[in-house]
C-alpha positions as CSV (number, residue, x, y, z in Angstrom):
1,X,92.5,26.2,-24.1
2,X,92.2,22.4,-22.6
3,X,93.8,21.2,-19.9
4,X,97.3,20.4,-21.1
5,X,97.3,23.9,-23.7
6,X,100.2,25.9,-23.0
7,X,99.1,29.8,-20.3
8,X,98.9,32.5,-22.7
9,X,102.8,33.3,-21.1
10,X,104.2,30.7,-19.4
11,X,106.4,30.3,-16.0
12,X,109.4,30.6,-17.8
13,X,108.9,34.2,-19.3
14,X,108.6,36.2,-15.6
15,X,112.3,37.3,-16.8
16,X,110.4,39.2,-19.3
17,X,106.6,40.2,-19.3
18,X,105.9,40.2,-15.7
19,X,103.2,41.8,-15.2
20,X,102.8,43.5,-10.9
21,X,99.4,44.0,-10.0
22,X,99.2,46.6,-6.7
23,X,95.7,47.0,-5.0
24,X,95.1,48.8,-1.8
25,X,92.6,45.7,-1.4
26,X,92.2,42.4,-2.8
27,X,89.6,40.1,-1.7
28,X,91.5,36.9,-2.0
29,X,89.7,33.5,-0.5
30,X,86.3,33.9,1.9
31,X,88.3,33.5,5.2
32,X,90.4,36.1,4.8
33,X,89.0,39.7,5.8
34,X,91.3,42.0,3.3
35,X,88.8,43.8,1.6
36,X,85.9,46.4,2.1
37,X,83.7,45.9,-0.9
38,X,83.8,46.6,-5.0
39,X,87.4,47.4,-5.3
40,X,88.4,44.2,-3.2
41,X,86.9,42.2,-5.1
42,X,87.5,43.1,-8.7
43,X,90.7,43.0,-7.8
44,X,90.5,39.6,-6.6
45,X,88.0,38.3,-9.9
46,X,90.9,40.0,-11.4
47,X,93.5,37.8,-10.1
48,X,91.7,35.0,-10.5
49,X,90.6,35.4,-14.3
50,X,94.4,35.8,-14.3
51,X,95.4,32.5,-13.2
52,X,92.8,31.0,-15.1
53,X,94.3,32.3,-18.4
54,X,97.8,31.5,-17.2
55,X,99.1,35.7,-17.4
56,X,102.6,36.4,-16.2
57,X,101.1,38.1,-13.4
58,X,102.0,39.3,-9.4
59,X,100.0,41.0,-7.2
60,X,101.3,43.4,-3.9
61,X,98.5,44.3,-1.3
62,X,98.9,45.0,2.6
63,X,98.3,41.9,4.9
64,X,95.3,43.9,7.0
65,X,95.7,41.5,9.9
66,X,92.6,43.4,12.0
67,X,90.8,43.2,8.7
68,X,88.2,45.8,7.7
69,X,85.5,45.2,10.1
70,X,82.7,43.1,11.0
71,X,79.1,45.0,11.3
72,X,76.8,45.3,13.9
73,X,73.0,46.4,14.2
74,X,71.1,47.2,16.6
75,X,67.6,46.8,16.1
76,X,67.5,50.9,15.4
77,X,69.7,50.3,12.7
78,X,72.6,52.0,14.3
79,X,76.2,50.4,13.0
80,X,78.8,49.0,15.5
81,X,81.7,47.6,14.0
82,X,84.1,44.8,15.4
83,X,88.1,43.8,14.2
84,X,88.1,40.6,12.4
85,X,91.4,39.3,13.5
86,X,93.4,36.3,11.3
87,X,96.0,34.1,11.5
88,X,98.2,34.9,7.8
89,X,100.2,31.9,8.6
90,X,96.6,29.7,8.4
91,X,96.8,30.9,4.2
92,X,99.8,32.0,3.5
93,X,103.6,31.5,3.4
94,X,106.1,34.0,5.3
95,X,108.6,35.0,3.2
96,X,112.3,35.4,4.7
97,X,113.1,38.6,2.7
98,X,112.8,41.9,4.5
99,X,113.1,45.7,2.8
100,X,112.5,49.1,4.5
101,X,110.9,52.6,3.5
102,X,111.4,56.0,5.3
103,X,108.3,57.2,6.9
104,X,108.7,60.4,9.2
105,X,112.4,59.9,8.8
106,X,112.0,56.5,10.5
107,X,113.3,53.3,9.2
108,X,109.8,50.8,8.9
109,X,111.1,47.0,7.7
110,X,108.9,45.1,6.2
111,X,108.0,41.7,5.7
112,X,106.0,40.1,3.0
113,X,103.2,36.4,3.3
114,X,102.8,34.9,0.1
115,X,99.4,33.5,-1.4
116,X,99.3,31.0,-4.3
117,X,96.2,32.3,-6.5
118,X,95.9,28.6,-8.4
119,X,94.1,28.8,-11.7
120,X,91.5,26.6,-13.3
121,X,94.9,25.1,-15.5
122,X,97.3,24.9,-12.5
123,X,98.7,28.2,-13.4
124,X,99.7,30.5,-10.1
125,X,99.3,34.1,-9.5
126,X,101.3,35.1,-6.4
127,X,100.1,37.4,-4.1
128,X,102.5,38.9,-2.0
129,X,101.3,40.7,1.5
130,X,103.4,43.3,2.9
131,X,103.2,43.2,6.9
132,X,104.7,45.4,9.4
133,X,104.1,43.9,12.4
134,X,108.0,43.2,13.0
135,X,109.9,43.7,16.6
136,X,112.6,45.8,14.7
137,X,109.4,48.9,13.9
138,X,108.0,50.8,17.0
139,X,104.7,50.2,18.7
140,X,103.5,52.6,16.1
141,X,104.5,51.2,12.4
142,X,103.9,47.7,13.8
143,X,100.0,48.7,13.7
144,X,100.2,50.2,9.8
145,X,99.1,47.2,7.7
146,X,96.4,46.3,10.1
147,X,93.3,48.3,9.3
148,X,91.7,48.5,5.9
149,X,90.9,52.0,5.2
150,X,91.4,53.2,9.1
151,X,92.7,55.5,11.3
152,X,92.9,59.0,9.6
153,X,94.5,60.6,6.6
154,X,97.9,60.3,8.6
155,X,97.7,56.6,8.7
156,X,96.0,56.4,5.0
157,X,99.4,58.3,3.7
158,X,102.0,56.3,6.0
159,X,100.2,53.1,4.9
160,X,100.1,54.4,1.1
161,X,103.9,54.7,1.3
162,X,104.1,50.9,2.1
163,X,102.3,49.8,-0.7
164,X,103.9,52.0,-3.4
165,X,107.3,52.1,-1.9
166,X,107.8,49.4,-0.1
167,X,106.1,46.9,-2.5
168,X,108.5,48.2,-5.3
169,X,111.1,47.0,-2.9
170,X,109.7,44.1,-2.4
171,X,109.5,42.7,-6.0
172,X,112.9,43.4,-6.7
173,X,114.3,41.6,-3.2
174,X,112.0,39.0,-4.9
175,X,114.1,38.9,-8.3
176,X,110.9,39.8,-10.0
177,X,112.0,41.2,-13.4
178,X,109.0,43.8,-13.6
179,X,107.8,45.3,-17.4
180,X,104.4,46.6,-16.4
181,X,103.5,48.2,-13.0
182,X,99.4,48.2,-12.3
183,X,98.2,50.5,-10.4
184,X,94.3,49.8,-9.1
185,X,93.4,52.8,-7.7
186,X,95.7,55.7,-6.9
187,X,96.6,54.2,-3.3
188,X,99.8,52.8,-5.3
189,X,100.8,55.9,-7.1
190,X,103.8,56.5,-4.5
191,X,105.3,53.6,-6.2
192,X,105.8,56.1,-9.3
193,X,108.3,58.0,-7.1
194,X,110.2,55.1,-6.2
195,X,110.5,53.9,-9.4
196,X,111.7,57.5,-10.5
197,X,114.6,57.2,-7.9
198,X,116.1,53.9,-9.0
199,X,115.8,55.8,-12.8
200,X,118.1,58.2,-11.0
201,X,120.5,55.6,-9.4
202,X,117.9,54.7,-5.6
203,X,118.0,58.5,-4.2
204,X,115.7,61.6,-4.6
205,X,118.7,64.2,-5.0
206,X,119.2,64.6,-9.2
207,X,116.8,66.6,-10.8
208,X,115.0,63.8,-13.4
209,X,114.8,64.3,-17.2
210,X,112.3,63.6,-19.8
211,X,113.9,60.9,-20.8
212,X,113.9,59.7,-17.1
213,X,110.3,60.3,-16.7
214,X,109.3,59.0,-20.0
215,X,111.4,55.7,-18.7
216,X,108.8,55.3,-15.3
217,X,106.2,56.2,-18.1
218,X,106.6,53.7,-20.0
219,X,106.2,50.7,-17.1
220,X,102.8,52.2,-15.7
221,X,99.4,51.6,-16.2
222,X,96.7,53.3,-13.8
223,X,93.0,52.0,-13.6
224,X,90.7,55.1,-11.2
225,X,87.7,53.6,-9.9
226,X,85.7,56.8,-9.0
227,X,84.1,59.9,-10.6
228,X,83.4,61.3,-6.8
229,X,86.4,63.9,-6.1
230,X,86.5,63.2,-2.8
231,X,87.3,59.4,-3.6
232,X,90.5,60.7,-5.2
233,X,93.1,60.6,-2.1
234,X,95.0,63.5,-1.6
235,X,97.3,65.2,1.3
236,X,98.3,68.3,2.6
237,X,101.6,69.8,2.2
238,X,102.3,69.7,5.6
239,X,101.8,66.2,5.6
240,X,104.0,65.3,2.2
241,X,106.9,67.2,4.1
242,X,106.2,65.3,7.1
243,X,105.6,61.5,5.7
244,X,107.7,61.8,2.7
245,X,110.5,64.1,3.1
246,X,110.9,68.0,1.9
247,X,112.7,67.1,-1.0
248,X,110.8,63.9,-1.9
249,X,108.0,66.6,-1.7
250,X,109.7,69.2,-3.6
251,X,110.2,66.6,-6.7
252,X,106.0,65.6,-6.7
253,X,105.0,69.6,-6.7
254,X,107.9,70.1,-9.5
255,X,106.3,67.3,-11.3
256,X,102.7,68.1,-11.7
257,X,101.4,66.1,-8.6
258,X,99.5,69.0,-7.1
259,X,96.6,69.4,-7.5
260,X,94.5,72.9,-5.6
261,X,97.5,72.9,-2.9
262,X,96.9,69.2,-2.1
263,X,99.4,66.2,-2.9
264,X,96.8,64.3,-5.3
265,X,97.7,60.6,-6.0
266,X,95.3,60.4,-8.5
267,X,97.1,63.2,-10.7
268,X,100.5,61.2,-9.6
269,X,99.4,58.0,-11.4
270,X,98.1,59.9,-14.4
271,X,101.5,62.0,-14.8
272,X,103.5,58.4,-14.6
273,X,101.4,56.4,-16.5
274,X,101.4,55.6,-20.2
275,X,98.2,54.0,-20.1
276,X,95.4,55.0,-18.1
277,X,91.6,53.6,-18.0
278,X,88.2,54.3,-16.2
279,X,86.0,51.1,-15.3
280,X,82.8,51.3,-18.0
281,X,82.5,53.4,-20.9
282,X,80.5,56.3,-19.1
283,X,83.1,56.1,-16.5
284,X,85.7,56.8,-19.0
285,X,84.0,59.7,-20.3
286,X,83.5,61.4,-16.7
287,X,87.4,60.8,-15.7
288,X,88.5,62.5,-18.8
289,X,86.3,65.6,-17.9
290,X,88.0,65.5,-14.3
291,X,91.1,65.2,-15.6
292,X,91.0,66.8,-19.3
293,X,94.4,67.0,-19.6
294,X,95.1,63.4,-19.6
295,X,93.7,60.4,-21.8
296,X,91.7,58.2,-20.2
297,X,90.2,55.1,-21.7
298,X,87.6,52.6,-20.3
299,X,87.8,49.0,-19.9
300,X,84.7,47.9,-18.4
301,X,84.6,45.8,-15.2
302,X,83.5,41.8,-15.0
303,X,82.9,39.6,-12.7
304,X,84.8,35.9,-12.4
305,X,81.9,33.5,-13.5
306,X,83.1,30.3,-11.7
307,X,83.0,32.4,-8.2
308,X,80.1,34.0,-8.8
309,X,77.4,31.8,-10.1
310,X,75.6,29.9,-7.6
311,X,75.9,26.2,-7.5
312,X,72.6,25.0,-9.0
313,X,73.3,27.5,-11.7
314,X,76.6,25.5,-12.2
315,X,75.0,22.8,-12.8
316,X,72.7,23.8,-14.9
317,X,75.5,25.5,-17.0
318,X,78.0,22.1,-17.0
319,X,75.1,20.4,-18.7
320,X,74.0,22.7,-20.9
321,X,77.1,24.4,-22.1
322,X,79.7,22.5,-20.2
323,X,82.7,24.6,-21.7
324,X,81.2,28.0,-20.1
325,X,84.3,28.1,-17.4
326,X,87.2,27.8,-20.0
327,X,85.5,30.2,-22.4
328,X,82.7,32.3,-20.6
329,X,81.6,33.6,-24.0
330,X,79.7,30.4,-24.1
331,X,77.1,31.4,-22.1
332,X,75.6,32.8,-25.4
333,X,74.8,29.5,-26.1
334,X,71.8,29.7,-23.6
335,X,69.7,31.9,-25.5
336,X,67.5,28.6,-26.3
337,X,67.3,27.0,-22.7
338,X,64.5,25.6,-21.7
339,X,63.0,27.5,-19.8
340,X,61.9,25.2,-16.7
341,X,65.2,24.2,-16.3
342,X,66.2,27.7,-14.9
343,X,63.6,28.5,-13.1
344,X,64.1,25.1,-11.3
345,X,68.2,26.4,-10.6
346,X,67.0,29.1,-9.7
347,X,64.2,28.4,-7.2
348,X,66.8,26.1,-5.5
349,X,69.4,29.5,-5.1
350,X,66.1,31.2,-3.5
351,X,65.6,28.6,-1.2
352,X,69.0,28.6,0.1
353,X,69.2,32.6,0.6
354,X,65.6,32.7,2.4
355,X,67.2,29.9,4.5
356,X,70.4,32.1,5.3
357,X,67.7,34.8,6.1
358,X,65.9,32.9,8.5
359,X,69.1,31.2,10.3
360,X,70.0,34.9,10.4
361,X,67.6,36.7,11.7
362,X,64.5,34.5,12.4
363,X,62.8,36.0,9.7
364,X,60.7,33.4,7.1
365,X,59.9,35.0,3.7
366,X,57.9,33.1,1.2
367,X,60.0,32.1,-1.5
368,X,57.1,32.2,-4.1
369,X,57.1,35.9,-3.5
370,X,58.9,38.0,-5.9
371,X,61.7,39.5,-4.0
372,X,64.2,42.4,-4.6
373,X,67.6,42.7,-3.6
374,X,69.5,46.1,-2.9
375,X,73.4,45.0,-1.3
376,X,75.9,47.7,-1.5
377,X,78.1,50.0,0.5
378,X,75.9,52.0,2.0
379,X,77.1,55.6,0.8
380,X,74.6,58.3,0.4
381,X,74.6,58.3,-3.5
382,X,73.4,55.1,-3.7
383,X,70.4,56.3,-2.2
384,X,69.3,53.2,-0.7
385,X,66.0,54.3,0.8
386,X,64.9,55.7,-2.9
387,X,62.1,52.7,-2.7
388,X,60.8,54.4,0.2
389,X,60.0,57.8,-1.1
390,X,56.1,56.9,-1.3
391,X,55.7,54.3,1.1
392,X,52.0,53.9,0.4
393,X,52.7,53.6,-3.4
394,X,55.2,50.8,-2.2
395,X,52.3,49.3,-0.1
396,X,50.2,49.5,-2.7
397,X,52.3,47.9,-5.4
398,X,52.9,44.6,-2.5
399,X,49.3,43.9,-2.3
400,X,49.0,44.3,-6.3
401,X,51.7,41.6,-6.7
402,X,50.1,39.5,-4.3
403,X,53.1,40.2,-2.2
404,X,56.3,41.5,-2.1
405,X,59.9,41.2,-0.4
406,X,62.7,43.8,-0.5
407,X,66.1,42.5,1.0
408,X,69.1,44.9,1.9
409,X,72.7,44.3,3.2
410,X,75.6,47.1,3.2
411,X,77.9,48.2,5.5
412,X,79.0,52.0,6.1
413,X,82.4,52.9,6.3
414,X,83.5,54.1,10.1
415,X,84.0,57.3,9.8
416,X,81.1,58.3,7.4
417,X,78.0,59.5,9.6
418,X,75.7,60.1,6.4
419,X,76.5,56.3,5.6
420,X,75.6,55.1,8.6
421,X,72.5,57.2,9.3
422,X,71.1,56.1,5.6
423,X,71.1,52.5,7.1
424,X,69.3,53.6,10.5
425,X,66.4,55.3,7.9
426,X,66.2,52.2,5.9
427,X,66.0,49.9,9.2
428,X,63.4,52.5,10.7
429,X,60.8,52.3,7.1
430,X,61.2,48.4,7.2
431,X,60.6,48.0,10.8
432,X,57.1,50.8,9.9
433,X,56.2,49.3,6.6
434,X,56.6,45.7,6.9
435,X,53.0,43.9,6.7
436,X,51.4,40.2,5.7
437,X,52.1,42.0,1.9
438,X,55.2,43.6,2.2
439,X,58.6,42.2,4.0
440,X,61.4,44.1,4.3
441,X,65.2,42.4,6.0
442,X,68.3,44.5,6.2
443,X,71.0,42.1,7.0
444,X,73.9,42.9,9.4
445,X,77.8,41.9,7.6
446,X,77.5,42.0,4.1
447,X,80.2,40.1,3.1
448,X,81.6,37.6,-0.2
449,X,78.7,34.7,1.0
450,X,75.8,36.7,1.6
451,X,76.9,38.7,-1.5
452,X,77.2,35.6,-3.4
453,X,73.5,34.4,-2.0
454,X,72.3,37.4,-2.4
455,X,73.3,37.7,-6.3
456,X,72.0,34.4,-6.6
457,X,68.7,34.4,-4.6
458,X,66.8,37.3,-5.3
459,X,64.3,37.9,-8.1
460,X,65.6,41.3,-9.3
461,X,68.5,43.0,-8.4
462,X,67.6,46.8,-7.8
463,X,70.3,49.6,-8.0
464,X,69.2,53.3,-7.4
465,X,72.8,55.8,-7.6
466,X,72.6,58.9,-8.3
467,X,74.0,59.9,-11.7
468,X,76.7,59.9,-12.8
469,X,78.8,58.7,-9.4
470,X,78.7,55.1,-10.0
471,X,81.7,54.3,-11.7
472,X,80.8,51.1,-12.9
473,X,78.9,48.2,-10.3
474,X,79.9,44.6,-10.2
475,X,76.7,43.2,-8.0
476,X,74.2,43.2,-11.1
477,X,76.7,41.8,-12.8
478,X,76.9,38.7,-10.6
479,X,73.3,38.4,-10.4
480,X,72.9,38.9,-14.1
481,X,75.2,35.3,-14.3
482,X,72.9,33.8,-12.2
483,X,69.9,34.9,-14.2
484,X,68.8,37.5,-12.4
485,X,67.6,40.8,-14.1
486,X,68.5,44.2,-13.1
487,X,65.6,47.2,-12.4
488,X,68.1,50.3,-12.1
489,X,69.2,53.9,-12.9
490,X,71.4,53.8,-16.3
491,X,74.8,54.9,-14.7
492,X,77.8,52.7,-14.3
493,X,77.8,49.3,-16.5
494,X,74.4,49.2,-16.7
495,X,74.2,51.8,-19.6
496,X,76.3,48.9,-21.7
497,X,74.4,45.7,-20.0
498,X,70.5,48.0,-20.6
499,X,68.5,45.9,-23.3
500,X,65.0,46.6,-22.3
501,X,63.1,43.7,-20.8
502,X,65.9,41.3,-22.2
503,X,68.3,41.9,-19.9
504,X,66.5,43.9,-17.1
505,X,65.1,47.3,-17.1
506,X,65.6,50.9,-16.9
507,X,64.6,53.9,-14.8
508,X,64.5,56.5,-16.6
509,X,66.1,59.5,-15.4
510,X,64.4,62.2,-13.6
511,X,65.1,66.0,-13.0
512,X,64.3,64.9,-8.9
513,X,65.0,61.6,-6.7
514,X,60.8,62.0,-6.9
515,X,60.8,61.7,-10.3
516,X,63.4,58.9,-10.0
517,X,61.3,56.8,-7.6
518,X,58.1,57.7,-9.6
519,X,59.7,56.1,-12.9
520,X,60.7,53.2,-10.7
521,X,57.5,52.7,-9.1
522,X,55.5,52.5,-12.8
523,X,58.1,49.7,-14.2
524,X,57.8,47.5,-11.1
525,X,53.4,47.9,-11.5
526,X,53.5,48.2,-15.3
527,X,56.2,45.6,-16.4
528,X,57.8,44.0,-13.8
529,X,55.4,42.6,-11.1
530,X,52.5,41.4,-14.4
531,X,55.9,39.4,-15.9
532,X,56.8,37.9,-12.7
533,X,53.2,36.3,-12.2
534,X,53.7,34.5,-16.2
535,X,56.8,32.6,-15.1
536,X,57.6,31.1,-18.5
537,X,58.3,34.5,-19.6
538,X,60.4,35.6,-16.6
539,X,62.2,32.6,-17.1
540,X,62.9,33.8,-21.0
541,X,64.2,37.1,-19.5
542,X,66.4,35.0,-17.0
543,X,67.7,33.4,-19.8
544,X,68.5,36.1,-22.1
545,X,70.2,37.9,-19.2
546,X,72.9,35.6,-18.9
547,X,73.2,34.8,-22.5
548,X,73.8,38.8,-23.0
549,X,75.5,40.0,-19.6
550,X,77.0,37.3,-18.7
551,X,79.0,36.2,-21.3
552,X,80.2,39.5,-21.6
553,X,80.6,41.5,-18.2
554,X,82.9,39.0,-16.9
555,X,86.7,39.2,-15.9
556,X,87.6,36.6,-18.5
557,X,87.2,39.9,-21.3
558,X,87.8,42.2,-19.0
559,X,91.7,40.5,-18.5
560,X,92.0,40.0,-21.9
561,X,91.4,43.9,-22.7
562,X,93.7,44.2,-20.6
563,X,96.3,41.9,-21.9
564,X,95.3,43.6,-25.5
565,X,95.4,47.7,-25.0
566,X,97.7,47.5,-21.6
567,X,99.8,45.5,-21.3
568,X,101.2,43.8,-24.1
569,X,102.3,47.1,-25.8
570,X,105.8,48.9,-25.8
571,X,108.2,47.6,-24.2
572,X,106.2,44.4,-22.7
573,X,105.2,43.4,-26.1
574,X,109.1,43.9,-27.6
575,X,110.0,41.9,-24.7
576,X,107.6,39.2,-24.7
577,X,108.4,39.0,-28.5
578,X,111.8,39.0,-28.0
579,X,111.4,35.8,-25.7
580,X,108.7,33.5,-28.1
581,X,111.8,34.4,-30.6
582,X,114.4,32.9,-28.4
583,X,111.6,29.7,-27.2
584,X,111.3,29.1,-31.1
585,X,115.3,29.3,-31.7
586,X,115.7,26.8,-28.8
587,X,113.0,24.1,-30.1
């Protein structure tokens, strides 16, 4: 596609072929605070891959006006957190058109800010955030579409019912002539129910038939994100009665939605969808053991390459293979670059990262050391103090390598203790372990521009979950675009991106996190650190790793498998058909 090339559906087919994309989170431009981590931003990548390749697409989110929250630490490593209020009206457009849900048995109205996702060919992907902060709601439903992810299960539900519901609403206020509902995540699932109801005429008093069923069916597909059953959201019974409505509840129970006495929106998604995906291959393959009675395929996540690869990398790339943004496939063609052209991109990315370190926190790393980035949520299975497990074996390894540099950044949700004391042991063994040989930073307020530095920056991106809970991973896939290899447990993507000192390396599975750090500890001394000091070959392994991960794990493929086993099937496809039929009658 060039510049003037036709969007793979254009403008005029949103009366047919509209694709609405609904995400709890969507992390949508730097300034705005309305996401937490991984699922925010795939879902913004996917937007933006989206616009890029000109898809019929519209996305519903909340407007999280307090945002999620900005992080604090103390020099113990204990977490603080702080709102990150916005101005919506700085971004985005207020929309005149109001709808309402039932929440409690109380009218909430709703209003919705629009965003103008503009892709690389001028194509735009609305966004539309649905905001309750209206004088007609009480004191009460004003506050629901403020906090990502807070407040308790109450507030979870009650917000759920705005997305799913009241974003159903929304669209059709909007005229948007709907085929394919997306659900990321089962925080949308309620929007099954409200699309049942308009099936049965916009109330929840007939009994539904197959055939109605089948109907809601056939406009859903449902992407889950996690193989941890606790990350699958689910509610009491008192609660559905409460939130929802007794009969409302009655229909979800009738209809499989139960799940062990809970309300289970994952299981509501998967009874309502006719498509249904995990987020890698091995993802896939866990989800259809949670859930054997569905089937589950995998698409396997990307990244969006413009947004992700650093700015000397960028350059490097427009020279080399100056096509790479319209067709990120082209990054194959790198497999021959020279190989002191990349390490000079690269060493100016490092530069600018051990900058933002030392503005930061007044901390100046060498930036001839070989450094190591870990940068995730900080949940327990990612088991972010694995390094530390023999901290003179860690010591040792430093003064072998003539120095080394471990950077960290994550935040902990809240409410989860474990999280948050993970980041206080992590603190505590770089504050006791940290030497002339060995450096070790944890940065406060991980967020999209350290993450981006950080991706970037580093030497090796290190990622140590515990198997099999890490549904997929994005951050080794931006660093792979920027050239930077992975060192990690083969879970997630990384069991597709693996090509053994190509691409990165492996460690190798152990029966015990011991045997885990013990395998992790012999490929840093045996492989990784002697590479690192012959930088002609690092720099073939840079180059390999982009060439191979990231032309591939990128959201350019990743929207187009979409496009290819979701969407544009059934009744999209006979639609969309139907309308290039009637474009070609009327040339």
């Amino acid at each position: 596609m060039n510049k003037t090339a036709k969007p793979l559906i254009t403008e005029a087919h949103t009366k047919g072929g509209q694709i609405a994309y609904f995400s709890m989170e969507i992390a949508i431009h730097p300034l705005m605070p309305t996401y937490s981590g991984g699922l925010g931003v795939l879902a913004g990548d996917t937007l933006r891959s989206a616009a890029d390749l000109g898809m019929p697409v519209a996305a519903f989110t909340l407007l999280h006006r307090k945002g999620y929250f900005r992080q604090h630490l103390d020099p113990s490593g204990g977490q603080t957190e702080e709102t990150q209020p916005w101005n919506p009206a700085d971004f985005c457009t207020e929309l005149p058109t109001r709808v309402a849900v039932t929440i409690e048995g109380r009218r909430v109205t709703l209003r919705a800010w629009r965003y103008d996702m503009v892709g690389r060919f001028g194509h735009i992907v609305p966004i539309y955030l649905l905001d309750t902060d209206l004088e007609s709601n009480t004191g009460w439903d004003r506050g629901l579409t403020d906090h990502l992810y807070g407040g308790d299960t109450n507030y979870r539900f009650q917000q759920e019912v705005v997305l799913g519901m009241g974003g159903l609403r929304m669209a059709k206020a909007l005229g948007l002539y709907v085929d394919v509902f997306h659900m990321n995540e089962g925080h949308a699932a309620l929007l099954t129910l409200a699309l049942l109801e308009t099936q049965l005429g916009g109330g929840p008093q007939d009994g539904p038939t197959e055939s109605d069923i089948e109907r809601v069916r056939q406009r859903c597909v449902f992407t889950t994100h996690t193989p941890v059953p606790a990350g699958h959201d689910r509610f009491s019974v008192e609660q559905a009665i409460r939130i929802l409505g007794g009969d409302r509840t009655a229909r979800l129970r009738d209809l499989g939605c139960f799940h062990d006495g809970f309300l289970n929106l994952t299981m509501t998604a998967l009874r309502f969808s006719r498509y249904a995906n995990g987020v890698a291959l091995q993802h896939g393959r866990v989800s259809r053991e949670m859930f054997p009675e569905f089937n589950i395929d995998s698409i396997t996540n990307g990244v969006h390459a413009a947004t992700w690869t650093s700015e000397p990398i960028q350059h490097l790339l427009d020279e080399v293979v100056p096509q790479w943004r319209r067709d990120n496939l082209c990054l194959r063609n790198l497999i021959d670059l020279d190989e002191e052209k990349i390490l000079t991109a690269h060493a100016r990315a490092k530069v600018e990262l051990l900058a933002e370190v030392a503005s930061r926190t007044g901390q100046v790393l060498n930036p001839r050391v070989l450094t190591l980035g870990f940068a995730r949520r900080a949940a327990t299975y990612k088991r972010a103090d694995l390094l530390f497990t023999d901290p003179e074996r860690l010591a040792k390894i430093a003064k072998a390598s003539g120095g080394l540099q471990i950077l960290y950044a994550g935040k902990a949700h809240p409410q989860d203790e474990p999280g948050k004391a993970l980041i206080r042991r992590v603190v505590e063994n770089a504050a006791q372990l940290s030497n002339d040989m060995l450096r070790i930073v944890y940065l406060e307020n991980y967020e999209w521009k350290l993450g981006a530095m950080l991706t970037a920056g580093v030497d090796v991106w290190v990622n140590t979950p515990q198997r099999p809970y890490e549904a997929s991973g994005t951050s080794g896939m931006k660093a792979a675009l920027n050239g930077v290899p992975s060192l990690s447990i083969l879970d997630g993507w990384w069991i597709e991106g693996w090509i053994e000192g190509v691409t990165g390396w492996a460690i190798e599975d152990g029966a015990t996190d011991a045997d885990e750090a013990e395998a992790m500890y012999l490929k840093l001394e045996n492989t990784v650190v002697p590479l690192y000091r012959s930088q002609q070959k690092w720099a073939q392994v840079m180059r390999t790793t982009i060439a191979y991960n990231g032309s591939y794990f990128n959201t350019d493929r990743m929207v187009r498998q979409y496009a290819r086993s979701a969407y544009y099937t059934g009744v999209l496809l006979s639609s969309t058909v139907q309308l290039m039929q009637e474009e070609s009658l009327a040339r």
